[in-house]
OpenMM code with the backbone's topology and positions (N, CA, C; nanometers):
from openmm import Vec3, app, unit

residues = "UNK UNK UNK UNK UNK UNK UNK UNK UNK UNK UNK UNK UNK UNK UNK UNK UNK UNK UNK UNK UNK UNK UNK UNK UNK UNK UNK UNK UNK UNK UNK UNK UNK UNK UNK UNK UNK UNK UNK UNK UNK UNK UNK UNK UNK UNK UNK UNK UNK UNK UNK UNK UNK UNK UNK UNK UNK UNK UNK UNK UNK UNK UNK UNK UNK UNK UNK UNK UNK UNK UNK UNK UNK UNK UNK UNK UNK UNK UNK UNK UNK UNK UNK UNK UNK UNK UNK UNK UNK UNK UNK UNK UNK UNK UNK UNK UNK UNK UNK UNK UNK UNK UNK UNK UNK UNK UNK UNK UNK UNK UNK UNK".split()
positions = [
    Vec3(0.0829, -0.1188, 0.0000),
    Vec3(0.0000, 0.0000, 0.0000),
    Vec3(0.0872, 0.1249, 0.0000),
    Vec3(0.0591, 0.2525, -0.0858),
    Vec3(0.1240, 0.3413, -0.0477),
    Vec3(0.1006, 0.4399, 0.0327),
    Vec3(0.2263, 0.4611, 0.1857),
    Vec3(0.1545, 0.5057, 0.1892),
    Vec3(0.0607, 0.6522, 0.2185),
    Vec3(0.0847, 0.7116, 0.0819),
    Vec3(0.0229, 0.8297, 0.0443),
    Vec3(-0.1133, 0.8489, 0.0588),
    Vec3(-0.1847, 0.7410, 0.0570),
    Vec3(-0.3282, 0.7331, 0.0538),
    Vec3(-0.3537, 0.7331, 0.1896),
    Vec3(-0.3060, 0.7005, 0.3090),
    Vec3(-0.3590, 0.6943, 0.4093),
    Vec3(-0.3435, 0.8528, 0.4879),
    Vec3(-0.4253, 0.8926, 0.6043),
    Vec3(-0.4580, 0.9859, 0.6445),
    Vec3(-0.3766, 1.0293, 0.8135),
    Vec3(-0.2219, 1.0220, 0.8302),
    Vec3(-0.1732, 0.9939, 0.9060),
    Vec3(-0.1225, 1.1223, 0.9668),
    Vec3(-0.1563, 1.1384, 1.1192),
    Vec3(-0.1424, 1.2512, 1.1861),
    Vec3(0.0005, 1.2624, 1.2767),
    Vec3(0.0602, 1.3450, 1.2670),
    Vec3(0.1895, 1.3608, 1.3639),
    Vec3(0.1038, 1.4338, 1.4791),
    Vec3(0.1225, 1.3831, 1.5715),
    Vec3(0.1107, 1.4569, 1.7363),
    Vec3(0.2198, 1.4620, 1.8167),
    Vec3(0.2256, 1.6220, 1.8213),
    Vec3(0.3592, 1.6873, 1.9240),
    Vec3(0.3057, 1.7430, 2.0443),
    Vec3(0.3751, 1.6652, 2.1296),
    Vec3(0.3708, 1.7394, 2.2967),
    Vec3(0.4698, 1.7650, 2.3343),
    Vec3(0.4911, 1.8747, 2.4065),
    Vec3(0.6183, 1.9478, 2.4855),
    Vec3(0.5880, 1.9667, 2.6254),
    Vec3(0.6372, 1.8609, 2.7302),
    Vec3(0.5663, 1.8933, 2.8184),
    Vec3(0.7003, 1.8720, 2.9334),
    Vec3(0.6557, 1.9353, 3.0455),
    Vec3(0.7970, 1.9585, 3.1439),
    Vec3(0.8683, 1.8176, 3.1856),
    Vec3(1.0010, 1.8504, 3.1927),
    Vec3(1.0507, 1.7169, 3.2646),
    Vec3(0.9964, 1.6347, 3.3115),
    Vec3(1.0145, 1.5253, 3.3091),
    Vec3(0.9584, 1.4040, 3.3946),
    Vec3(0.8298, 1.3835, 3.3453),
    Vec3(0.7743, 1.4298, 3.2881),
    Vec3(0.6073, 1.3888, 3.2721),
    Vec3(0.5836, 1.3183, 3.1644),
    Vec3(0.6689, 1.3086, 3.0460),
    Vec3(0.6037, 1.2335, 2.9460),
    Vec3(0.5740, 1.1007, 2.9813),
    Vec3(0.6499, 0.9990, 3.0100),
    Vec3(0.6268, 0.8947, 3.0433),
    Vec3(0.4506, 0.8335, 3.0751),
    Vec3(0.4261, 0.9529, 3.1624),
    Vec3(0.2917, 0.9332, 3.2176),
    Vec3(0.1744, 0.9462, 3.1071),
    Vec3(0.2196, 1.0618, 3.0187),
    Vec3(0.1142, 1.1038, 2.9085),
    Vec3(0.1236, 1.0579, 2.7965),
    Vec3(0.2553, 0.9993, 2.7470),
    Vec3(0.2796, 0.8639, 2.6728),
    Vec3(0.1779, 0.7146, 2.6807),
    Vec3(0.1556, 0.6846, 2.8567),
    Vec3(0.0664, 0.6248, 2.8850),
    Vec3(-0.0171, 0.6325, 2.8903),
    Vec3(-0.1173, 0.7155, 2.8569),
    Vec3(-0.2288, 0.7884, 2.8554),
    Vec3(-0.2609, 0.7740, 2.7112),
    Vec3(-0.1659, 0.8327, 2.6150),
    Vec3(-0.2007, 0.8426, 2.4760),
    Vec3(-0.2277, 0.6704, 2.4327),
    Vec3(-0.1336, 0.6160, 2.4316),
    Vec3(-0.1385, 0.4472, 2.4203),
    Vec3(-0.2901, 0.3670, 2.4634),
    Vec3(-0.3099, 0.4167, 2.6109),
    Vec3(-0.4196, 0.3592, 2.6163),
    Vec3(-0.5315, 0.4168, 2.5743),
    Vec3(-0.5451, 0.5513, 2.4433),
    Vec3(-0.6073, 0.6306, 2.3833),
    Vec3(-0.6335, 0.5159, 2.2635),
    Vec3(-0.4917, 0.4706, 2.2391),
    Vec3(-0.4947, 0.3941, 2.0971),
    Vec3(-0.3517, 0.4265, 1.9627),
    Vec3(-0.2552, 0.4989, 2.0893),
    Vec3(-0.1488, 0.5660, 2.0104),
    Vec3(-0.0647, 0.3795, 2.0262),
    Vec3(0.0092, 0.3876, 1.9027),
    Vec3(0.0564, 0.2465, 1.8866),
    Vec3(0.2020, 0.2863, 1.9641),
    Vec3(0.2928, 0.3940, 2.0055),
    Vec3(0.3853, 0.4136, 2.0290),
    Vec3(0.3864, 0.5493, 1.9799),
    Vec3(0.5477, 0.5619, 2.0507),
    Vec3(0.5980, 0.7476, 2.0829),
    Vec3(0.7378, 0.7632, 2.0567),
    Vec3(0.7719, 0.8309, 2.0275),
    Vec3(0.9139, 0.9018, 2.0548),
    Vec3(0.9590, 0.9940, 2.1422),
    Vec3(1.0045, 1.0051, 2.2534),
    Vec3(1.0558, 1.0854, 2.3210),
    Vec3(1.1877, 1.1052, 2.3658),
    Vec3(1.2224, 1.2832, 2.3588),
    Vec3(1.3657, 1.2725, 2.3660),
    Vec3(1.3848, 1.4370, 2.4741),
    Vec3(1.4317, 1.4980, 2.4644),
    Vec3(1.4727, 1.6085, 2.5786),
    Vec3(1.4949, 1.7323, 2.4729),
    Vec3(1.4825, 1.8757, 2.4673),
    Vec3(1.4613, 1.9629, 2.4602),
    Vec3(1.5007, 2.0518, 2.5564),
    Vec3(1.5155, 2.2049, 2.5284),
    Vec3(1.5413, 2.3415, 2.5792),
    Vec3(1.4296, 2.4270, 2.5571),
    Vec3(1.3597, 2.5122, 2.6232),
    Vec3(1.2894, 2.6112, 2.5243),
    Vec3(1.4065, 2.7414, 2.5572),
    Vec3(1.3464, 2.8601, 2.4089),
    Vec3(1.4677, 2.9651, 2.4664),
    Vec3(1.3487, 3.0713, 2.5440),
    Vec3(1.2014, 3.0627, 2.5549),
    Vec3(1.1331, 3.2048, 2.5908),
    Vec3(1.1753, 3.1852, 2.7214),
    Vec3(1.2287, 3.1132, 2.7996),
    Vec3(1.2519, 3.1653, 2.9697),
    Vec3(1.3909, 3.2396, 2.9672),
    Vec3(1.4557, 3.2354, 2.8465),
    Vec3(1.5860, 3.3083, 2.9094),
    Vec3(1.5243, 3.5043, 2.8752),
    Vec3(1.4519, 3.5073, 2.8119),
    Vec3(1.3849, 3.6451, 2.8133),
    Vec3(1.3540, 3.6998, 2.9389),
    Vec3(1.3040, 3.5694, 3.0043),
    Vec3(1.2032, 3.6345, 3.1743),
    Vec3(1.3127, 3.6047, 3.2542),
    Vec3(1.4292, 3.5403, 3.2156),
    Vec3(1.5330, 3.5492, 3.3310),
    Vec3(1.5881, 3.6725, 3.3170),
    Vec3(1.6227, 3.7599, 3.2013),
    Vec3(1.6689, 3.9068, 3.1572),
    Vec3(1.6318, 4.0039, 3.2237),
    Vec3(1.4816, 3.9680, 3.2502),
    Vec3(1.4125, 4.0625, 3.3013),
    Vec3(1.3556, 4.0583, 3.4426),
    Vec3(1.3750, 3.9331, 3.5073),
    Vec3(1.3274, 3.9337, 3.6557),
    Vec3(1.4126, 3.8600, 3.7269),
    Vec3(1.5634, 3.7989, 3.6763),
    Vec3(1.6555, 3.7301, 3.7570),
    Vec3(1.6367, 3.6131, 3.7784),
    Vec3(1.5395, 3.5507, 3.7380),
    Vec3(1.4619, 3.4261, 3.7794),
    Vec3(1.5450, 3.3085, 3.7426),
    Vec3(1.5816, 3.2028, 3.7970),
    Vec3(1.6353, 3.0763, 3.7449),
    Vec3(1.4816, 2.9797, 3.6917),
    Vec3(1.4631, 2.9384, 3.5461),
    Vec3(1.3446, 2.8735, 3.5189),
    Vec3(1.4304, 2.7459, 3.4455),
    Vec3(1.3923, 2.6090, 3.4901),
    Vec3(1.3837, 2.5407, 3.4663),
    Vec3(1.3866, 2.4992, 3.3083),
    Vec3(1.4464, 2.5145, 3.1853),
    Vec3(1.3953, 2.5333, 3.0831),
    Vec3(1.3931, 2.3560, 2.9985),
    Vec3(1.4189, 2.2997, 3.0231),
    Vec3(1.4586, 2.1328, 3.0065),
    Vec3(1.2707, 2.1185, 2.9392),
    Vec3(1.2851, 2.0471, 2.8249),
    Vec3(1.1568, 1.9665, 2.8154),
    Vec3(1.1540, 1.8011, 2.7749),
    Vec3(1.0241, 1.7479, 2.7980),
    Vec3(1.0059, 1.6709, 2.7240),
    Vec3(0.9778, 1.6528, 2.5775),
    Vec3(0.9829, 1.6053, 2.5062),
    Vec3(0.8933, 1.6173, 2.3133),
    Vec3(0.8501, 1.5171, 2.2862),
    Vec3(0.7310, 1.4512, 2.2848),
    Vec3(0.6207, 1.3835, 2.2491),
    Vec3(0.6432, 1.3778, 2.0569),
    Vec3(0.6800, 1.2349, 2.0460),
    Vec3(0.6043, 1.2296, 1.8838),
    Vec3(0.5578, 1.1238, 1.8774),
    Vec3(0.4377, 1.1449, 1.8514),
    Vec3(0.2964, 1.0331, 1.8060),
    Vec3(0.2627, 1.0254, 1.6875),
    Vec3(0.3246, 0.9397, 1.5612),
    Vec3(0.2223, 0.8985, 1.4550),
    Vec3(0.0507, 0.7893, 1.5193),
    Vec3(-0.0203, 0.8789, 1.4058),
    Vec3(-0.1629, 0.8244, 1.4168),
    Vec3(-0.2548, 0.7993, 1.2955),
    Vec3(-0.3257, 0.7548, 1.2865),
    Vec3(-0.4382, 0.7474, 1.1832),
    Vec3(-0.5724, 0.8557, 1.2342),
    Vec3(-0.5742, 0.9335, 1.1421),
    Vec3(-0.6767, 1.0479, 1.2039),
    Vec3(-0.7968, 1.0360, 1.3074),
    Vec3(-0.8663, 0.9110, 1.2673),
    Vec3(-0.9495, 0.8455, 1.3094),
    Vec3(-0.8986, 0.8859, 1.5048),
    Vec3(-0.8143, 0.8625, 1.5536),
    Vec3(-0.7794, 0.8185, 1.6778),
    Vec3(-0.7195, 0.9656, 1.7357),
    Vec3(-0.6735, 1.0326, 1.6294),
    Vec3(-0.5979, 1.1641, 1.6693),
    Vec3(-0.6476, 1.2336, 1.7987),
    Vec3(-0.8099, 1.2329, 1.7985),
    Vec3(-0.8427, 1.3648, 1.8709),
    Vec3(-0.8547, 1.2869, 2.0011),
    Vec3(-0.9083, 1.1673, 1.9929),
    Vec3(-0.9037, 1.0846, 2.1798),
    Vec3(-0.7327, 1.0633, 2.1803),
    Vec3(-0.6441, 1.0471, 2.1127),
    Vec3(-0.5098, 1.0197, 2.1815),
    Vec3(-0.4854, 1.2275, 2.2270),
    Vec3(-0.5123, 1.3022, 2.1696),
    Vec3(-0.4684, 1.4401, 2.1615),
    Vec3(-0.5535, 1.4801, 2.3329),
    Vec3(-0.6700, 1.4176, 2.3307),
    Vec3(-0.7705, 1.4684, 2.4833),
    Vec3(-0.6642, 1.4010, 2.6143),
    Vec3(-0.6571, 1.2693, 2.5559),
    Vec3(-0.5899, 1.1560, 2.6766),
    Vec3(-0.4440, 1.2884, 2.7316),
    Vec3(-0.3735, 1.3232, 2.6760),
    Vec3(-0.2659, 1.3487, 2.6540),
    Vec3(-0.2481, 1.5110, 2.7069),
    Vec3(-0.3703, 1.5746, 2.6578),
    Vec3(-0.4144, 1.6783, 2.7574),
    Vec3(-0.4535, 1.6574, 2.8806),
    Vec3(-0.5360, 1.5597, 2.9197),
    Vec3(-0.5771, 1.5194, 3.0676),
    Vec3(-0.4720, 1.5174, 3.1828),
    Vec3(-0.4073, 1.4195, 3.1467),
    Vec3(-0.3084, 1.3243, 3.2287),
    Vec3(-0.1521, 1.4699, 3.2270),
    Vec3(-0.1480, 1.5263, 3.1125),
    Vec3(-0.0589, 1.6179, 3.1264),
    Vec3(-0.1034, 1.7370, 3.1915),
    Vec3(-0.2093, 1.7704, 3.2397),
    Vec3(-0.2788, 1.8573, 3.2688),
    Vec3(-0.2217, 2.0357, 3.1437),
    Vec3(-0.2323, 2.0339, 3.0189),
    Vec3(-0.1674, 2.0823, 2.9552),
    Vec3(-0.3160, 2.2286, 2.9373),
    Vec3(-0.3720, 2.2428, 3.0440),
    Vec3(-0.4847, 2.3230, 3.0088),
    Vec3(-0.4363, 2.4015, 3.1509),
    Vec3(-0.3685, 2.3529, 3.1954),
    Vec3(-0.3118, 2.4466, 3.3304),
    Vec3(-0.2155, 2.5198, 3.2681),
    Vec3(-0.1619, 2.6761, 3.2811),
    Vec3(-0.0363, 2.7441, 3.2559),
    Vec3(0.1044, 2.6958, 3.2503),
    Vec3(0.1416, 2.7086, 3.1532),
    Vec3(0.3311, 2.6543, 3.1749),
    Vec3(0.3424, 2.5465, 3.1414),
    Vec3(0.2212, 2.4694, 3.1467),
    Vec3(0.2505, 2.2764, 3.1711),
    Vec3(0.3059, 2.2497, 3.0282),
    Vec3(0.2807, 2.2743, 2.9558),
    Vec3(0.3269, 2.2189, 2.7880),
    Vec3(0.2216, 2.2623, 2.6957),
    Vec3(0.2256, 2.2326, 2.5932),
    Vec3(0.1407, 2.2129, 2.4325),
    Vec3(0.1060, 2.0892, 2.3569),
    Vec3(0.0172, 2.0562, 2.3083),
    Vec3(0.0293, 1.9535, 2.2233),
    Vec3(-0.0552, 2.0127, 2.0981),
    Vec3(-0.0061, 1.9551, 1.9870),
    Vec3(-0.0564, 1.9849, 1.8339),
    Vec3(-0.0062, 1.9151, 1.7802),
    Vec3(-0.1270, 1.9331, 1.6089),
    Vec3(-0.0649, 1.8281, 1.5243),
    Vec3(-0.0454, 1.8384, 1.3540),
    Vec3(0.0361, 1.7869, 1.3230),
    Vec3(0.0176, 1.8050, 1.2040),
    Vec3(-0.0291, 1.6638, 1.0525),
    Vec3(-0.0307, 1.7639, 0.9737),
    Vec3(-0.0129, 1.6129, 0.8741),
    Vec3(0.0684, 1.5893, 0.8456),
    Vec3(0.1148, 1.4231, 0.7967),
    Vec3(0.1626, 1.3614, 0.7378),
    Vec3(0.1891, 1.3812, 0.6419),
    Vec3(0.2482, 1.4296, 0.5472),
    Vec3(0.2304, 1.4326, 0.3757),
    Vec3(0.3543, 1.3120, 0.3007),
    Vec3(0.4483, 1.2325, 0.3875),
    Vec3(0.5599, 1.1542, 0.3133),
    Vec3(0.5724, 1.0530, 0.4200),
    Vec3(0.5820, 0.9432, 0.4528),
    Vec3(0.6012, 0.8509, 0.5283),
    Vec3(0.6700, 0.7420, 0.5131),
    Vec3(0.8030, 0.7134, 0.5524),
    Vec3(0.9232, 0.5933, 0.5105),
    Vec3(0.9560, 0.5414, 0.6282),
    Vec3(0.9190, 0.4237, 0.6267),
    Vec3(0.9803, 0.2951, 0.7514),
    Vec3(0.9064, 0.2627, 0.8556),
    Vec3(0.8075, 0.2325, 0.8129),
    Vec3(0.6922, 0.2101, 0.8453),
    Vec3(0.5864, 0.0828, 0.8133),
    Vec3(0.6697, 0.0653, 0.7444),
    Vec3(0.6564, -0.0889, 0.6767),
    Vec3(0.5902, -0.1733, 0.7364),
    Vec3(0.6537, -0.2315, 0.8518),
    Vec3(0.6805, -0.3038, 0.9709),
    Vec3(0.5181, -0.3182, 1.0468),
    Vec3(0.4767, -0.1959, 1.0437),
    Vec3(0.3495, -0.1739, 1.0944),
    Vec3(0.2641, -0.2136, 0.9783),
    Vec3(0.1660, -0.3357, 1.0335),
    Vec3(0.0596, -0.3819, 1.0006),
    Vec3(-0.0626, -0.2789, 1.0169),
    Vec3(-0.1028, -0.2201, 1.0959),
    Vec3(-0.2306, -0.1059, 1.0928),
    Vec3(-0.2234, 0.0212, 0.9946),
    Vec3(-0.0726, 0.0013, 0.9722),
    Vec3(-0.0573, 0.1203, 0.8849),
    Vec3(-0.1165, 0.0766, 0.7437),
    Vec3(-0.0764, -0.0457, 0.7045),
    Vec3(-0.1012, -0.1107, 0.5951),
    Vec3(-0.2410, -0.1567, 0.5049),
    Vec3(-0.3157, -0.1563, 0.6443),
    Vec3(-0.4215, -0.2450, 0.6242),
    Vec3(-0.5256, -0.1373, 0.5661),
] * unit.nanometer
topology = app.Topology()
chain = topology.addChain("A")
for resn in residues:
    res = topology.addResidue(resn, chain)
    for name in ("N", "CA", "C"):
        topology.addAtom(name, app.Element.getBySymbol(name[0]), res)
């Protein structure tokens, strides 16, 4: 199958240290088949350290979720919940499309 025809969503979360793990688990039992996560910087806290002296924490997590659209918006809710990402500061999640997809093979749901 190619696969161009299918309707496959990237989902990105950025969420503070230590937490993906948890919202990883959350997305999965949404229906996310697996994740990628790796560590990150943001640069907007060194602005508010310029300006108020503040030491901020700037370290993140990064969430990447391929999906089939179908599942996007309950893995995208799960993932808000459990991250509490509707509270200030906590992170973001969004998504985009797919438009090229290589190595992926492997996956049977992708295929079918």
């Amino acid at each position: 199958m190619d696969f161009s025809e299918l309707d496959i969503k990237c989902i990105i979360g950025i969420v503070e240290r230590g937490k993906a793990d948890k919202v990883v688990e959350a997305a999965k039992k949404a229906g996310a088949k697996g994740a990628t996560i790796f560590y990150g910087r943001g640069t907007g806290e060194t602005e508010v350290n310029k300006f108020l002296k503040l030491h901020i924490e700037s370290s993140k997590e990064i969430i990447i979720i391929l999906c089939e659209e179908e599942i996007k918006e309950e893995i995208m809710n799960a993932m808000v919940t459990v991250g509490r990402l509707k509270d200030p500061g906590t992170g973001i999640v969004f998504s985009l499309q797919v438009t090229d997809l290589i190595g992926l093979r492997h996956r049977k749901d992708f295929e079918e």
